[in-house]
Each structure stands twice: as C-alpha cells, then as structure tokens.
Backbone as numpy.savetxt, mean C-alpha at the origin, in Angstrom:
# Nx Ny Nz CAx CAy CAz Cx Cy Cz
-2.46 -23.97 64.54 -3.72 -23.58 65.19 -4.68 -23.03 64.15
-5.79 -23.64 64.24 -6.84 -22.80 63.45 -8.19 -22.02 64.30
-7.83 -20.96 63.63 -8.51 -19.61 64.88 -9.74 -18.70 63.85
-11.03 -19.02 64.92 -11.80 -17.92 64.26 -11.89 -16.94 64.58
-12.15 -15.94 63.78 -12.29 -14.94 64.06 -12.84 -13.86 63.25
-13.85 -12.49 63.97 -15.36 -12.12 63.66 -14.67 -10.59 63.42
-14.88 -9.92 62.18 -14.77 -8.74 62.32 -16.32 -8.03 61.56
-16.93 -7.46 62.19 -18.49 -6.78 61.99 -19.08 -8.26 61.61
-19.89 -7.95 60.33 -20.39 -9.35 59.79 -19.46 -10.33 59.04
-18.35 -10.18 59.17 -17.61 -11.20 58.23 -16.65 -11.92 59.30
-16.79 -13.42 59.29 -16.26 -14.18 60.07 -15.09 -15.12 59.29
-14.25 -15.33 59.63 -13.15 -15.58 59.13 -12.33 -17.03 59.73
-11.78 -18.04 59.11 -11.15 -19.35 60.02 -10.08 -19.04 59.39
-8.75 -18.43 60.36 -7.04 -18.58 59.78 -6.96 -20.30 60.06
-6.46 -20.45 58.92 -5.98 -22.29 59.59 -4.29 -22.36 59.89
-3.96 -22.90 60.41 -2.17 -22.91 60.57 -1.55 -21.89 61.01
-1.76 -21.30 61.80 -1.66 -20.09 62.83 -0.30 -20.57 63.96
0.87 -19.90 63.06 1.75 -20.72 64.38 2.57 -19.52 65.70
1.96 -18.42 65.73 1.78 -17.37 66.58 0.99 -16.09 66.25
0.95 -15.13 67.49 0.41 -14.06 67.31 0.62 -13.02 66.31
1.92 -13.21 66.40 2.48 -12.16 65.06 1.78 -12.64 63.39
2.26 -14.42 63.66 1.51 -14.72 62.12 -0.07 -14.98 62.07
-0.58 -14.88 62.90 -2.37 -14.06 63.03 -2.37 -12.85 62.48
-1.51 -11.66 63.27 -1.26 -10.15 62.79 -1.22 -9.99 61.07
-0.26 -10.67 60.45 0.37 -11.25 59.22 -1.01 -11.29 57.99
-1.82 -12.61 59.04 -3.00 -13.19 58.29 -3.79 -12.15 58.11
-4.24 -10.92 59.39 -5.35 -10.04 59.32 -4.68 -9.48 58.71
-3.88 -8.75 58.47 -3.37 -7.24 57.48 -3.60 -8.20 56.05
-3.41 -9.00 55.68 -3.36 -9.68 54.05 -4.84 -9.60 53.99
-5.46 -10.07 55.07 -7.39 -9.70 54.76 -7.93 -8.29 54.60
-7.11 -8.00 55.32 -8.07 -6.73 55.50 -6.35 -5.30 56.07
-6.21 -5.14 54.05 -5.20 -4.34 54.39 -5.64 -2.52 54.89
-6.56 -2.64 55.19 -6.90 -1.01 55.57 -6.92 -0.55 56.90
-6.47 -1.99 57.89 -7.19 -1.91 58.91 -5.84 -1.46 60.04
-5.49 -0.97 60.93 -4.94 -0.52 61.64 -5.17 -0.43 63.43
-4.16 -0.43 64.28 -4.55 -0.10 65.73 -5.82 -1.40 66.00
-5.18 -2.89 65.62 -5.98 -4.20 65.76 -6.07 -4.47 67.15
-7.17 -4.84 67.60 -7.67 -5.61 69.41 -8.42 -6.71 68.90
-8.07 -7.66 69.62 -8.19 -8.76 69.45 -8.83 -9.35 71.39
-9.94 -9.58 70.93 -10.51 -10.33 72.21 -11.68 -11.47 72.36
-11.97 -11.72 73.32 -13.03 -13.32 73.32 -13.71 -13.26 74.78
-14.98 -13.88 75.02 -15.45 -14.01 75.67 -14.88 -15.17 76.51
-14.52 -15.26 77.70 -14.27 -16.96 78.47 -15.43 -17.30 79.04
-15.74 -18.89 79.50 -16.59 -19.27 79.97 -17.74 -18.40 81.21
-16.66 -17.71 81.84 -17.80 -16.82 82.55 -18.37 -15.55 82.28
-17.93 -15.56 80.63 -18.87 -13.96 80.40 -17.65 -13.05 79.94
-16.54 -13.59 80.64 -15.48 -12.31 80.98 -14.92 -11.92 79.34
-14.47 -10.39 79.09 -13.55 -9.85 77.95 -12.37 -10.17 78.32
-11.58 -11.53 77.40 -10.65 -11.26 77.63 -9.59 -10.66 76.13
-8.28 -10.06 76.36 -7.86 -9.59 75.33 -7.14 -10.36 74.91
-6.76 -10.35 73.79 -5.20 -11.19 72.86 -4.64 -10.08 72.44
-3.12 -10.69 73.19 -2.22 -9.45 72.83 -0.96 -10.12 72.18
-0.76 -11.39 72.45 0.61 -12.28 72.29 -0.01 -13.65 72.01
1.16 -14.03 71.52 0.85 -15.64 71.34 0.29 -16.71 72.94
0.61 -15.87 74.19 0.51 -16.69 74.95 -0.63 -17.12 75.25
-1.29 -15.56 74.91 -2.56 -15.68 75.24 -3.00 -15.90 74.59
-2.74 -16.48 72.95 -3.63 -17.79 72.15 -3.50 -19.08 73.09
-2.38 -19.16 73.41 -1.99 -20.94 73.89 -3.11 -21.10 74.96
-3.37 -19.85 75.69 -4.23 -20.24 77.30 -5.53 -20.41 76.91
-5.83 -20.23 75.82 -7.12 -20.34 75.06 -7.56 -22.35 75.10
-8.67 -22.49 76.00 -8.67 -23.49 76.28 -8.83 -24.79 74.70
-9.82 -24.31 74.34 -10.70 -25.18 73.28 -10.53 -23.82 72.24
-9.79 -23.50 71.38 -9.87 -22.53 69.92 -11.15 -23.10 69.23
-11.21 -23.82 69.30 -12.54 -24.45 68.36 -14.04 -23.95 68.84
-14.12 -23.83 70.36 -14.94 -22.73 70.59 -15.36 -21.68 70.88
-14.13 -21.16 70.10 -13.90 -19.53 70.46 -13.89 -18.85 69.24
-14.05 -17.98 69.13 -14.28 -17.07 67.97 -13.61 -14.96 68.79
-12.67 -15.06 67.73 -12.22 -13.64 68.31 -12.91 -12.70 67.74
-13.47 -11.56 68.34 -13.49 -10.47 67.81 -12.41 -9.45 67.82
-12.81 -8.75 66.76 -12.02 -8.02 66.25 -12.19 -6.62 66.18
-11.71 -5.68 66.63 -11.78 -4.31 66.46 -10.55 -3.43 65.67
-10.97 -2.53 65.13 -10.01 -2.15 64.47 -10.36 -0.59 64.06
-9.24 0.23 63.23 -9.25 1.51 62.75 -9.17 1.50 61.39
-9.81 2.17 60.45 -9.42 2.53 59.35 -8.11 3.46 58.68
-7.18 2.68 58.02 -6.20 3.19 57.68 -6.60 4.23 56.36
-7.19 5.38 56.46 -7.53 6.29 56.07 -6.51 6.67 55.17
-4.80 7.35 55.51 -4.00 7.81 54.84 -3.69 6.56 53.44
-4.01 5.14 53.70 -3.66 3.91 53.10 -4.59 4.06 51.94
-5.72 4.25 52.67 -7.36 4.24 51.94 -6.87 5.32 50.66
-6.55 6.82 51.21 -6.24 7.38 50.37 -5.15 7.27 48.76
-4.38 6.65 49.73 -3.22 6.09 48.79 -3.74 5.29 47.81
-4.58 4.02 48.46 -5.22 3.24 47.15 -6.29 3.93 46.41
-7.11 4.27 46.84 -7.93 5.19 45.88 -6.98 6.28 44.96
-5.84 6.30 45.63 -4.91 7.10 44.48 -4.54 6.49 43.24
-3.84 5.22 43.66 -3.42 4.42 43.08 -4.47 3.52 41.81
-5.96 3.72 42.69 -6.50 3.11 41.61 -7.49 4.30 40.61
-7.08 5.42 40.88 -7.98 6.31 40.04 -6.50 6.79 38.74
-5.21 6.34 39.28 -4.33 6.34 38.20 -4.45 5.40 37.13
-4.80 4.30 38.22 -4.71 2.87 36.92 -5.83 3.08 36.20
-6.94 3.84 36.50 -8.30 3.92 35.58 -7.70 4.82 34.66
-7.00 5.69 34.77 -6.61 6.80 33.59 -5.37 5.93 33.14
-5.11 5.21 33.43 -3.41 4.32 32.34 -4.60 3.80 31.48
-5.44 2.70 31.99 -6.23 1.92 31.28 -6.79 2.66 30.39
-7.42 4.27 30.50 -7.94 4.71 29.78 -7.56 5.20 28.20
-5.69 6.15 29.02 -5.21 6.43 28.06 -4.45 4.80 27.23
-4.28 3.87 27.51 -3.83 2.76 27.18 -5.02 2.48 25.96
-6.33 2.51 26.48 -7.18 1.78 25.72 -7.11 3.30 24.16
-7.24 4.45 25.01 -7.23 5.72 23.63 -6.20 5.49 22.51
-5.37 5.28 23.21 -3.99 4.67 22.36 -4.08 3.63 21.79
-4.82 3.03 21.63 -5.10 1.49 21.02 -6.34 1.66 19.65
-6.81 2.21 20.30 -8.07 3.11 19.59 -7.66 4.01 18.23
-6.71 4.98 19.21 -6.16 5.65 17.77 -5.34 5.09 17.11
-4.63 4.11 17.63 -3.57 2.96 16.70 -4.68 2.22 15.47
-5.65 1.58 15.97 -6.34 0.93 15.33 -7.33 2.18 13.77
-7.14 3.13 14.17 -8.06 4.28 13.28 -6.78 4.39 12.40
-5.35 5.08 12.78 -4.59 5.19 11.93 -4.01 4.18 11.23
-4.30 2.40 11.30 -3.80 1.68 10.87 -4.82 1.59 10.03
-6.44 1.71 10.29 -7.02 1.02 9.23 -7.20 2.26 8.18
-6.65 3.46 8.60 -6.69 4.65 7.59 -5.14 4.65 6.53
-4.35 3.95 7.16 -3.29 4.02 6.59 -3.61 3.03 5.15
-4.39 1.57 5.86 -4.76 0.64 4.91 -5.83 1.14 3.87
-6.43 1.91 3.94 -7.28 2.73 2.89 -6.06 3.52 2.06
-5.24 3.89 2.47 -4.48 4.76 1.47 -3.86 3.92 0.81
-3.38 2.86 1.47 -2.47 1.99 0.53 -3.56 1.25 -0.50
-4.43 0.85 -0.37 -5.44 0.52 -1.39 -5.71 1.82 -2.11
-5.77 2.60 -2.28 -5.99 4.15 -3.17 -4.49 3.98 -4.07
-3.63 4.17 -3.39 -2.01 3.60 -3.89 -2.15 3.11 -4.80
-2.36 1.80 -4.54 -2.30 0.40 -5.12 -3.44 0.42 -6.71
-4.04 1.03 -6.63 -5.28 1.45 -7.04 -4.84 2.37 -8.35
-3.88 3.37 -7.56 -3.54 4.49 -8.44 -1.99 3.85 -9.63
-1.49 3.02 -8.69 -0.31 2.32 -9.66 -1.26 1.41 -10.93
-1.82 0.63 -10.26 -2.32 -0.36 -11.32 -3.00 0.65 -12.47
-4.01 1.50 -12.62 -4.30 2.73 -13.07 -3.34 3.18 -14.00
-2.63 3.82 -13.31 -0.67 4.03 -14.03 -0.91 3.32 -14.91
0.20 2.04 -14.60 0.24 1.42 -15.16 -0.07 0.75 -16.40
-1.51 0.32 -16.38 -2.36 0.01 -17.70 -2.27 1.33 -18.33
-2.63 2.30 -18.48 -2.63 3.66 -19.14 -1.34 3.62 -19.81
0.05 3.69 -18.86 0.91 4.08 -19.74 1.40 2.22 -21.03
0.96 1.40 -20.39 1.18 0.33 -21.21 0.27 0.55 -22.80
-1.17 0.96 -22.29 -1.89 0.99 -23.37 -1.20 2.15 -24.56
-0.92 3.34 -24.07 -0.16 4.24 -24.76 1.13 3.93 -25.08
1.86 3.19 -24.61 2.97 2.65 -25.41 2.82 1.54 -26.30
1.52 0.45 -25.95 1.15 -0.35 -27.13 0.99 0.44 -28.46
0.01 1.28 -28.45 -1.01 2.32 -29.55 1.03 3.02 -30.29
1.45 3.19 -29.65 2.66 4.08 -30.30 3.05 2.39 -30.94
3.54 1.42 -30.09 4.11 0.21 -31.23 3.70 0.30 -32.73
1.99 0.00 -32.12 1.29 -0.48 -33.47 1.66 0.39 -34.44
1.62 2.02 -34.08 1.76 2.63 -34.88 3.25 2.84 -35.87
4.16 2.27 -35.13 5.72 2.04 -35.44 5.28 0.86 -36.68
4.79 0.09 -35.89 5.12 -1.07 -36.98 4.25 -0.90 -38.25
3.18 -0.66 -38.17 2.21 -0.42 -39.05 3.43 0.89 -40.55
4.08 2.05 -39.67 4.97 2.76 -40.52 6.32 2.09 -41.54
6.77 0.88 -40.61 7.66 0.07 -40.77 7.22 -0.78 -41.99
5.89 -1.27 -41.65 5.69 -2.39 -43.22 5.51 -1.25 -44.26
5.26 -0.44 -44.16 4.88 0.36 -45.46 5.72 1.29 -45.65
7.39 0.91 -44.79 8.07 2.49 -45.19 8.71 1.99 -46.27
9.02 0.52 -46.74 9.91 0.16 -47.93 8.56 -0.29 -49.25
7.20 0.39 -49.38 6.93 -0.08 -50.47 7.55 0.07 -51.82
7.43 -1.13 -52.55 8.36 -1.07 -53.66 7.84 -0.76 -54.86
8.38 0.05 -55.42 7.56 0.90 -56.91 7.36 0.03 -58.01
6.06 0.36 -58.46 5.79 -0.31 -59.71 6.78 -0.60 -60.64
6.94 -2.12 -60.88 8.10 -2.64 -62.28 7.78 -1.65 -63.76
8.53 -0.84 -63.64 8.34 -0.33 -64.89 8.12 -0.69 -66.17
8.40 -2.28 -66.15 7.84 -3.13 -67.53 6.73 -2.67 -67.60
5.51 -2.74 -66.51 4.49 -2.70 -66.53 3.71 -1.21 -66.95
4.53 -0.47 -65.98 4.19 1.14 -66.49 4.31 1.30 -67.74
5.21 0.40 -68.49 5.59 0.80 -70.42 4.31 0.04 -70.89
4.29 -1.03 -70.49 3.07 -1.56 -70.99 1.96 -1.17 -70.80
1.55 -0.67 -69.90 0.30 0.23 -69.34 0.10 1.64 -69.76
1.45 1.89 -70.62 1.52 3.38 -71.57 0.68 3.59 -72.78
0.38 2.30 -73.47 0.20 2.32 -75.17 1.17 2.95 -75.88
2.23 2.94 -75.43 3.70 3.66 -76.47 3.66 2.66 -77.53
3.33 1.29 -77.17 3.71 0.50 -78.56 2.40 0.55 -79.48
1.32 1.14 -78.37 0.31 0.56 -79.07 0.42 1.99 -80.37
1.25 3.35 -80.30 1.41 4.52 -80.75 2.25 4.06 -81.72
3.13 3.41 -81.51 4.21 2.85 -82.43 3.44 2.51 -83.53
2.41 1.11 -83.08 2.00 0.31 -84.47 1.34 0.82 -84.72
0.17 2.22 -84.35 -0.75 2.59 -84.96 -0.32 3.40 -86.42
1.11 4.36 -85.83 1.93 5.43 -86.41 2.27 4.58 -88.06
3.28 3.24 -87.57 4.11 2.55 -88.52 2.99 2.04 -89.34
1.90 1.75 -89.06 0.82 1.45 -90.26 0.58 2.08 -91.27
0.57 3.40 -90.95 0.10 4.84 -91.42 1.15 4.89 -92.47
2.34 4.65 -91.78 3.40 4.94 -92.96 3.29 4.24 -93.96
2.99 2.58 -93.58 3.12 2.10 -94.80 2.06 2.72 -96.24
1.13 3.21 -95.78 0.17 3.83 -96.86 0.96 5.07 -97.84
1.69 5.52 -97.25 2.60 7.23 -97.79 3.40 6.36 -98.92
2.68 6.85 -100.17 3.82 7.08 -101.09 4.97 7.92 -101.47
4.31 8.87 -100.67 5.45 10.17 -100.97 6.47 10.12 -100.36
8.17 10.23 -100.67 9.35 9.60 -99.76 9.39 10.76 -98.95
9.04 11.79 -99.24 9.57 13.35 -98.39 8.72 13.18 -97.40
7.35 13.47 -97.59 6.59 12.83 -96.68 6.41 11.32 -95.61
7.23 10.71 -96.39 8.09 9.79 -95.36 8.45 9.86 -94.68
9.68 10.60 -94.73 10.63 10.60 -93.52 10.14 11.69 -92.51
9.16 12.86 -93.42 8.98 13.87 -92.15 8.09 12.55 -91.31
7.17 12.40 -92.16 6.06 11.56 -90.79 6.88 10.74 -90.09
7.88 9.78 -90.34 8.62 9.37 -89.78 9.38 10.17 -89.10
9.94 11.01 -88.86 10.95 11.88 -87.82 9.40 12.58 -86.69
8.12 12.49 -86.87 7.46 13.17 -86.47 6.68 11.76 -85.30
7.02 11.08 -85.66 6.33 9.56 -85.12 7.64 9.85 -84.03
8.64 9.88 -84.03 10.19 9.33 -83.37 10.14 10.39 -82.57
9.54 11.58 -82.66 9.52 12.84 -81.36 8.47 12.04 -81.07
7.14 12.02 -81.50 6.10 11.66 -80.46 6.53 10.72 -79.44
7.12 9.75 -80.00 7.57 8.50 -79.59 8.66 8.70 -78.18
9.44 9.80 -78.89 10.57 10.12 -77.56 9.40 11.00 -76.56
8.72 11.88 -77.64 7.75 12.68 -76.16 7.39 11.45 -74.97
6.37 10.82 -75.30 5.97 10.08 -75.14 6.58 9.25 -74.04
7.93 8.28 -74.18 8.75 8.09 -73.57 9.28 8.62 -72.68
9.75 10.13 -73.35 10.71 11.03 -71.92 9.23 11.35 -70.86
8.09 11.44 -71.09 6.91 11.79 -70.14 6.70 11.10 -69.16
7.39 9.21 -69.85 6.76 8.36 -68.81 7.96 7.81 -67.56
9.31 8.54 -68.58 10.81 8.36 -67.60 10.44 9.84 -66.76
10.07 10.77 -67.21 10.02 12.00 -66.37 8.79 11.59 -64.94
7.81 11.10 -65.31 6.91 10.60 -64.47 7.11 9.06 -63.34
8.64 8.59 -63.80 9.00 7.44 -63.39 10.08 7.90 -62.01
10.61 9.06 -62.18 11.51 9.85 -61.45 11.07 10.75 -60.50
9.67 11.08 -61.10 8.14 11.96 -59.64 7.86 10.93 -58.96
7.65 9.65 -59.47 7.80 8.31 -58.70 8.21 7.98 -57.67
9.73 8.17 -58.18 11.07 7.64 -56.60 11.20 8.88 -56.42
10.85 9.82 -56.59 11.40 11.42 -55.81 10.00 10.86 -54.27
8.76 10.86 -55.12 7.85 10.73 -54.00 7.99 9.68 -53.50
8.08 8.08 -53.43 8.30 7.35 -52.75 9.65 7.05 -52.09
10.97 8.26 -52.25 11.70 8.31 -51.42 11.47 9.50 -50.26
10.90 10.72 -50.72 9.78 11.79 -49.71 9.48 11.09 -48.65
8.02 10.06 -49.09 7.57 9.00 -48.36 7.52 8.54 -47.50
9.81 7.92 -48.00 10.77 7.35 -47.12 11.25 8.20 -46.18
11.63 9.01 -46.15 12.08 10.13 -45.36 11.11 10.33 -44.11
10.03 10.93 -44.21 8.74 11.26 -43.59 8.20 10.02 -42.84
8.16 9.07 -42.99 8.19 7.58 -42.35 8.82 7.75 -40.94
10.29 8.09 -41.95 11.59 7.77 -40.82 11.68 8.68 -40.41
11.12 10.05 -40.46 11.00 10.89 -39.15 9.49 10.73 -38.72
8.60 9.67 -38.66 8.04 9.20 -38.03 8.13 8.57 -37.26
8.99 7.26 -37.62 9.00 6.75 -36.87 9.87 7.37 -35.94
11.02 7.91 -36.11 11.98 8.52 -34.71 11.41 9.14 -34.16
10.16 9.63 -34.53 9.72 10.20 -33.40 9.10 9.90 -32.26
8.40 8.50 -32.84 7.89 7.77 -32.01 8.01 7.16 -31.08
9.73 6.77 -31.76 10.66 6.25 -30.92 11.10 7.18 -29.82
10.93 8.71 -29.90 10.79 9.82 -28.80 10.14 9.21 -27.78
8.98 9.85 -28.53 7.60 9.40 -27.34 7.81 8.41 -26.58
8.05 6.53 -27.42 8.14 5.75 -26.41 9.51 6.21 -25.35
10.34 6.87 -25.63 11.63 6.99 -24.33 10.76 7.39 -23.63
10.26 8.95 -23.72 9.44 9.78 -22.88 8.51 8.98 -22.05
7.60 8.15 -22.88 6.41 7.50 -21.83 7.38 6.38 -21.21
7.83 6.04 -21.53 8.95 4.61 -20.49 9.24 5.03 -19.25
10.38 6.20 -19.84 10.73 6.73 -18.71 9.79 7.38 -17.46
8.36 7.99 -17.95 7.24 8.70 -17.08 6.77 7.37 -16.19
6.93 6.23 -17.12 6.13 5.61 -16.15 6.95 4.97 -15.30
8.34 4.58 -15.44 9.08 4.20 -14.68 9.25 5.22 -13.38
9.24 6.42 -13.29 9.12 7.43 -12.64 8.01 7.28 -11.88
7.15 6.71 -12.50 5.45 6.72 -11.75 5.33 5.70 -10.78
5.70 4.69 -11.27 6.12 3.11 -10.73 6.61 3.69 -10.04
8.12 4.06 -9.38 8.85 4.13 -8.69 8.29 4.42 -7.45
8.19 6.11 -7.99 6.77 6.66 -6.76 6.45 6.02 -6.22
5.09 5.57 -6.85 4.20 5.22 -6.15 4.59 3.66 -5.06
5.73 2.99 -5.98 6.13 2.00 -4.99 6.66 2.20 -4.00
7.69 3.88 -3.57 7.80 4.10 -2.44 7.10 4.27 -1.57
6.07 4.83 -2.07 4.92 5.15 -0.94 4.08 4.06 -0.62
4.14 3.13 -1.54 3.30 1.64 -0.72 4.29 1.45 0.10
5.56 1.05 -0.32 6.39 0.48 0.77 6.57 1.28 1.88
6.50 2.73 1.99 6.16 3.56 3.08 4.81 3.17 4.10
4.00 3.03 3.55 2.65 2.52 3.91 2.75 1.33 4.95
3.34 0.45 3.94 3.65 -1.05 4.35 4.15 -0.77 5.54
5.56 0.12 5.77 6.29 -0.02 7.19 5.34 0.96 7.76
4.59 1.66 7.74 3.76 2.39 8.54 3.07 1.34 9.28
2.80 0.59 8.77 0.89 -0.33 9.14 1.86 -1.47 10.01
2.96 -1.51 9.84 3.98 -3.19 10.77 4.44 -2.13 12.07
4.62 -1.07 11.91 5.21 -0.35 13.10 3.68 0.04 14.01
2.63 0.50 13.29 1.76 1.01 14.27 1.27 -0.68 14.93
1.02 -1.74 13.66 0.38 -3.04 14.49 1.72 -3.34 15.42
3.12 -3.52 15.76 4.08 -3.52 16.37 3.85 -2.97 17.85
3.42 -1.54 17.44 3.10 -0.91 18.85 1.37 -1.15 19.19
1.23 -1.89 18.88 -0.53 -2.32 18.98 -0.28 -3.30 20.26
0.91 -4.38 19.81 0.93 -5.28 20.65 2.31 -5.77 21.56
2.86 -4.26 21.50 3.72 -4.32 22.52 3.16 -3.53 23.69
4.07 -4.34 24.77 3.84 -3.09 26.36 4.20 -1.84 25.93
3.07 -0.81 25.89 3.48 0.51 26.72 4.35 1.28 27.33
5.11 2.06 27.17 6.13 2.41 27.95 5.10 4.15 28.88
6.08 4.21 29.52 5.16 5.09 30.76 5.19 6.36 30.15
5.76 6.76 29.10 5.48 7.67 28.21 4.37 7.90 27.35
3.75 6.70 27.06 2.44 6.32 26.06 1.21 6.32 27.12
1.64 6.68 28.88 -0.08 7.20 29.16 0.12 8.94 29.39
1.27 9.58 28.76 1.32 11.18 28.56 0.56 11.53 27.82
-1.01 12.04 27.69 -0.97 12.31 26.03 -0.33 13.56 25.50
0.24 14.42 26.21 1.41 15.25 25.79 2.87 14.71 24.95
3.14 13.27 25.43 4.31 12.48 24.92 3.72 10.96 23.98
2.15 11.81 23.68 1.86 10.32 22.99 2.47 10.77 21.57
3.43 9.96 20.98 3.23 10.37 19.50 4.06 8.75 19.09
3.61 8.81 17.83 4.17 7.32 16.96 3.76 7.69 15.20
C-alpha cells in the first residue's frame, strides 16, 4: 500500500506499507521526536475518521485519495537526549580537531629542531674535520723535516780554507833559510792547522748535538699531536654520537605524533585532562 500522509506542512507518500504497525515503523524513522501518534482522514461525507489498526487502512476505499493527517506530541525527554548527544559530539569534534591542531604544532616544532640538529652536527662535524686536517698538515709538514740530513762534511772542509791555510803557510816556508826557524814555523803551521781543524770537528759535533735536539723536539711534537688528534677524534665521535641520538629521537618523535595524527582516537584523547602523547 502506498499511503499519504500530512503532518503540519510536510506531506509525505510511505510506499509499500504492508500494515499499521509498519506505517507506525515508517513515521518514527521520519520523524523520530514524535510521540502519542493519531492518525485520521476525512471520508466522503466530511466525517473524522480515525486509524488505529491495519483494518482500518484496508476499509479505506481509494488510498490514492486520501491523505492522513497526522497529529502528534513532542518527545521532549528524546529532544533532550539528542541535543545531549549532539552538544557532546560538538565538544569530541572540538577536542578531536584541538588535538590535531596541537599534533600538527608539535610535529612541525619537533621538525624545526631536528633541522637545528642536523644543522648543529654538520657544523660539528666540518669544524672538528677541519681541526684535525690543520693538526695532519702540521704532522706531516714535522715529519719531512724531522730527518734533515747534515751537511757532507767534505764540503764543510772545503768551505773551511784549511787547505787554502796549508798552502799559504807551506809557501812561506819554502822562503826560511834558517833550519831552527824552520821547524818552529813549521810546528807553528801544524797547531794552527790542528786549531783550525779541531774548531771545525768541534763545530761539526754542535752540528749533530743540534740537529739531533731538533730530532727530539720534532718527536715530541709530533706525539703530541698525535695527543690532540686522539682527543679531537674522540670529541667528535662523542659529538656525532649525541647529536645522532637526538635526531633519531626526533625522528621517532615526528612517526609517533604523525601515527597518532591518523589514527582513531581513543575516548581518552577527548579528556583534555588525559590528553597527553
């Protein structure tokens, strides 16, 4: 059966109406507020009649030209209930949307720190590389020059004029007739000659005393350097470390808050007393 029917200004066609009860059925799904339902129609002579049962749909001559009105009560305590119900869901939605809000502030604040991080490693990083380069150079630079090798002493004799003292001396002699005077000038040539000599072996031995000094002073240069680089290795490995925990801290920060970005809610997350993450 398809039945019209008029409640104030809104007119309504149930189609497939297969009793009174599933009319009852149809109006409460339209109009769930409504309560204490009368159901009646005009018949051909004017008359009110009521619908109370299916029978009195069936006696209904022509449904097609009938139209029921409808009277009814407001389910007030119902009314209340939904206006309950929907001034909760405005505060879920609300605190739902706050929560989304502050998810989205602490994620994109979290992502600023990890760029400061990231920022501060690379920073690190180059710094302590550059300072452990500058210590290399300076290693190696100690290294080529800790074995310089001392002047060939051929050269130092030759660069003496001892011989050139020799032939000037032995010339001289040949002029002396006198034999006494000979041999002194001769024994007097042979000290100069040893002076001379022992000055440039005595000066050959200030030589390797200082270019083994030199050696020494090098090589507690360089060990020391070799300090420093442990020290800065180790600082920066220390620094690295750090700071990579705390990116990777970061990292699981920013997957857990986007995680709870786009999961359901649990009925704890519209507390804001029990909001926490």
């Amino acid at each position: 059966m398809d039945i019209q029917l008029r409640y104030q200004n809104d007119q309504t066609v149930f189609n497939g109406v297969e009793s009174y009860d599933d009319l009852q059925q149809e109006i409460q799904l339209k109009y769930p507020l409504l309560i204490n339902i009368e159901l009646t129609y005009q018949d051909e002579e004017g008359d009110v009649i009521q619908v109370s049962n299916t029978s009195d749909i069936i006696a209904i001559t022509d449904l097609s030209k009938v139209i029921l009105q409808m009277d009814a009560q407001i389910d007030y305590v119902k009314l209340g209930e939904l206006e309950r119900l929907e001034r909760e869901e405005d505060q879920r939605q609300r605190l739902l949307q706050d929560r989304r809000n502050l998810l989205q502030y602490e994620i994109k604040k979290e992502m600023e720190n990890y760029e400061i991080f990231n920022l501060e490693k690379s920073a690190n990083e180059s710094k302590y590389n550059e300072e452990i380069e500058e210590l290399m150079d300076r290693c190696k630079k100690l290294k080529d020059t800790e074995r310089e090798p001392i002047i060939d002493f051929k050269i130092i004799f030759q660069n003496s004029n001892i011989l050139g003292l020799i032939r000037e001396k032995e010339s001289n002699l040949l002029l002396m007739e006198d034999k006494t005077g000979f041999d002194t000038k001769l024994q007097s040539i042979q000290r100069e000659v040893d002076d001379a000599f022992g000055n440039l072996l005595q000066q050959r031995i200030l030589d390797h005393q200082a270019k083994h000094n030199n050696w020494i002073e090098k090589k507690c240069q360089i060990n020391k350097i070799y300090q420093e680089l442990q020290i800065l290795e180790t600082e920066k490995q220390e620094q690295l470390e750090r700071l990579d925990m705390i990116l990777k801290r970061s990292q699981e920060n920013m997957a857990k808050m986007k995680a709870q970005l786009n999961q359901p809610p649990s009925n704890d997350d519209y507390q804001f007393d029990s909001f926490m993450f």
